[in-house]
N, C-alpha and C positions, 0 to 999 in steps of 0.2 A: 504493500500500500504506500503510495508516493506521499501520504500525509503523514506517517508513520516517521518518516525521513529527515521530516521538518522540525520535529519536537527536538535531539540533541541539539540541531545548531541554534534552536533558539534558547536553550538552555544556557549553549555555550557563550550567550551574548553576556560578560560581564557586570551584573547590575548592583552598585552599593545599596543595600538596606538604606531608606530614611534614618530609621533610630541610629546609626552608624555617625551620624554628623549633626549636633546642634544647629541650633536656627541660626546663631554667631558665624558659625562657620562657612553653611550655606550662602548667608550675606557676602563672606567675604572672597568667597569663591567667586559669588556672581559679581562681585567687586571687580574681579581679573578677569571676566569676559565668559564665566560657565551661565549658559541659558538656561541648563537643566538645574541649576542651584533654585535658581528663583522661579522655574516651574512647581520643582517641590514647595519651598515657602509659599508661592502662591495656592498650592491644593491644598496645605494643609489648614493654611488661616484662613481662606475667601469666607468661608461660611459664620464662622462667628466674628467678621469683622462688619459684615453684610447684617448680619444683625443688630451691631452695634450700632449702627445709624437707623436702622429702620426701627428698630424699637422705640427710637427719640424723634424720631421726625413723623412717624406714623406714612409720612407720603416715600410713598415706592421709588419714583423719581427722581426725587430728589435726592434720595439715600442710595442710588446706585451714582447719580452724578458724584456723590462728595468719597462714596468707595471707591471708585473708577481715579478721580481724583490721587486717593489716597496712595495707589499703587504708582500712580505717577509722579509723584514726590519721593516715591521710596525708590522708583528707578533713577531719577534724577539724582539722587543723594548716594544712590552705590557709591562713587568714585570715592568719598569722603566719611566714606562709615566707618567706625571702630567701634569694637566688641568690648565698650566700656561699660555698656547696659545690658539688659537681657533685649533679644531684636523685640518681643512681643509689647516690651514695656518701650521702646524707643517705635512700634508701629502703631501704637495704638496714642502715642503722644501726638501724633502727627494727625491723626485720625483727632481728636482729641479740640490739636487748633483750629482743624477744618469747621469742626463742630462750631465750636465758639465764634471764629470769624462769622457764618451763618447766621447763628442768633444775634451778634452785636449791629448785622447789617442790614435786618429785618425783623419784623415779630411774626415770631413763628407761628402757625396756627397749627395745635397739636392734634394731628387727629390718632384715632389707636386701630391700632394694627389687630387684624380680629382673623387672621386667615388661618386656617386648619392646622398650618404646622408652627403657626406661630405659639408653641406651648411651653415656651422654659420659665416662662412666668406664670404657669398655671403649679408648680410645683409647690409657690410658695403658699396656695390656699390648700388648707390639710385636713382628713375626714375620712369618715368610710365610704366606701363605693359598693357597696352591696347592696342597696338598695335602689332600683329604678329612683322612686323622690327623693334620696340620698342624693344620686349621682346626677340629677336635676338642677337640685341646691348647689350642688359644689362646681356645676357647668356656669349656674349663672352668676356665681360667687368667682368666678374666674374671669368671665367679660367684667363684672364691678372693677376685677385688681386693674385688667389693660385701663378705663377709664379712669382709673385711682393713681393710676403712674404718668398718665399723660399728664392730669391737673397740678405732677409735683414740680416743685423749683428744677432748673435745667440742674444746677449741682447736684441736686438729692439724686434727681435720676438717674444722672449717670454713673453716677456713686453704685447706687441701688444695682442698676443693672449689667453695670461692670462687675460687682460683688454676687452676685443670687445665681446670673446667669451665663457670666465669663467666670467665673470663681476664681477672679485674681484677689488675691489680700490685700487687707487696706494698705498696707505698706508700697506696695505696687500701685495701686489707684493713687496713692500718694505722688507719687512718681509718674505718672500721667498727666495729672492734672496741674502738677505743677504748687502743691500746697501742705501743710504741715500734716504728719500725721495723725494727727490731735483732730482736726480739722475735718481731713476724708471720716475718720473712726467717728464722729459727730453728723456728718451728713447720713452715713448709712443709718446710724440710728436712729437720725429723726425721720430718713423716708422710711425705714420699717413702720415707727412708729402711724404716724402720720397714714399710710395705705392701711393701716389696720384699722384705726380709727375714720378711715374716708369709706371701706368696703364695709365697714358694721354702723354709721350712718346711713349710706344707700341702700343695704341689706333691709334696715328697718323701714325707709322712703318706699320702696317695691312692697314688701310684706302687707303696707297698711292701703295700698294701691285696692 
């Protein structure tokens, strides 16, 4: 079988493992001119970085303009990178000033993001699911949080959803945002607080409906 044939030589194509090289390293590979450095960075972050705007902007559009953007800075800036930061805390800084330029140059009108797989903030509402009007409650206790995050300060939410749903540590968010760690560790705790206290207001708003 002439398909048979195919399998060693494609075996024999040399390929490093991902996990073999840090995101540091990939940068600076693609620093010297490797395309496949920054193919891999690019597959492995698009997706939670793609999130990270569209969770805050609610508009599709516009969160693919400032990610598309964002890769474009990070190609720009190859020549000049050094592995003095973690790359995720130096790509998401830049992702970060995209952000803010945005909000200081217009007022954002936040809408929320309600589409099927958008579900990393459905984790933080908590409960049984055994029951059909259990798992009701906790469907529409989950559209509440998306509305509950849009109404928060742009800080808190980014805080929030860089912390719940990129599970970077405040110390990292620190280093993003560019602020003391006293400071980020204060924001996450008053958007927790604050979405609990905005989802068990409207909970009760709906209930007496």
């Amino acid at each position: 079988n002439p398909n048979d044939e195919e399998f060693p030589v494609a075996l024999a194509i040399p390929q490093l493992p991902t996990h073999e090289h840090s995101d540091e390293q990939l940068m600076l590979c693609y620093a010297k001119g490797d395309s496949k450095a920054f193919e891999q960075l690019y597959l492995k972050h698009k997706g939670a970085l793609y999130r990270y705007f569209v969770r805050q902007l609610g508009d599709k559009q516009l969160a693919e303009d400032l990610y598309q953007e964002t890769w474009g800075r990070v190609i720009r800036a190859a020549a000049n990178y050094e592995a003095s930061a973690k790359f995720t805390t130096w790509l998401y800084r830049i992702a970060h000033n995209l952000l803010i330029d945005h909000v200081r140059a217009v007022k954002p009108v936040d809408l929320v993001a309600t589409d099927e797989d958008e579900t990393g903030a459905d984790t933080f509402v908590a409960g049984e699911q055994d029951k059909p009007d259990v798992q009701w409650q906790e469907a529409q206790k989950s559209l509440l949080l998306k509305t509950c995050i849009a109404l928060l300060p742009q800080v808190q939410k980014e805080a929030f959803i860089l912390n719940i749903e990129m599970g970077f540590t405040a110390a990292i968010i620190s280093d993003i945002a560019g602020v003391t760690l006293e400071a980020t560790k204060s924001r996450i705790r008053y958007a927790y607080q604050s979405l609990k206290d905005c989802v068990s207001a409207k909970w009760q708003e709906a209930s007496h409906e």
